[in-house]
Each structure stands twice: as C-alpha cells, then as structure tokens.
C-alpha positions, 0 to 999 in steps of 0.5 A: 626707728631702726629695727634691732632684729637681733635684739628682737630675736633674743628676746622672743627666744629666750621668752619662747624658750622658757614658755617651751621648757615651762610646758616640758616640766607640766608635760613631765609632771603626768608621769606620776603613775599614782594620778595618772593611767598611761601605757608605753605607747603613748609616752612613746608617742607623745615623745616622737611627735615632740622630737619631729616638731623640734626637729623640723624647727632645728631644719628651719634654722639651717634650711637658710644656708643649705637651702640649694644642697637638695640635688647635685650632679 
C-alpha cells in the first residue's frame, strides 16, 4: 500500500489545527474578570510561552530547507 504523505499531512493538520484553535477559544474564555483573578503578568506570560511554542514549530517547517545557512565565510 503506498503511503499518501500529503494526504496524511493534510489531514493531521487540519485536525491538530482546529484541536489548537478549539484550545485557543477555552484559553480566551478565562478572560472574564467576573469568574476569574489574574494580574498582567500572567497573561503576558501565558502569551509569550504560547508565541515561543509557535514559533519554534514555524522554525521546525523551515529548518528543512535552511538547515545549513547557520555559518558563512
């Protein structure tokens, strides 16, 4: 049986990316001040962790091809 990689992706992606944005919309609905106590500093860092994880994984999709840019002479 021949492997459709490019179906596979499509697949797992769009399924891992409505789990993320599902995850996103939970993540927003602590923003309510009436059930919840948070200061600044914790949404700030609840967000900058989020925005190094994602872009770590946006770094992984073009690592591939720029993998040997690192050093020049």
């Amino acid at each position: 049986m021949a492997k459709d990689k490019r179906g596979d992706f499509r697949r797992l992606a769009e399924n891992r990316t409505r789990s993320t944005l599902e995850m996103i919309r939970k993540l927003e609905n602590l923003s309510n001040r009436g059930n919840y106590d948070y200061t600044d500093a914790e949404v700030e860092k609840i967000f900058s962790t989020i925005g190094e994880a994602l872009a770590a994984a946006k770094a992984k999709f073009s690592s591939a091809t720029t993998k040997n840019r690192d050093f020049r002479l």
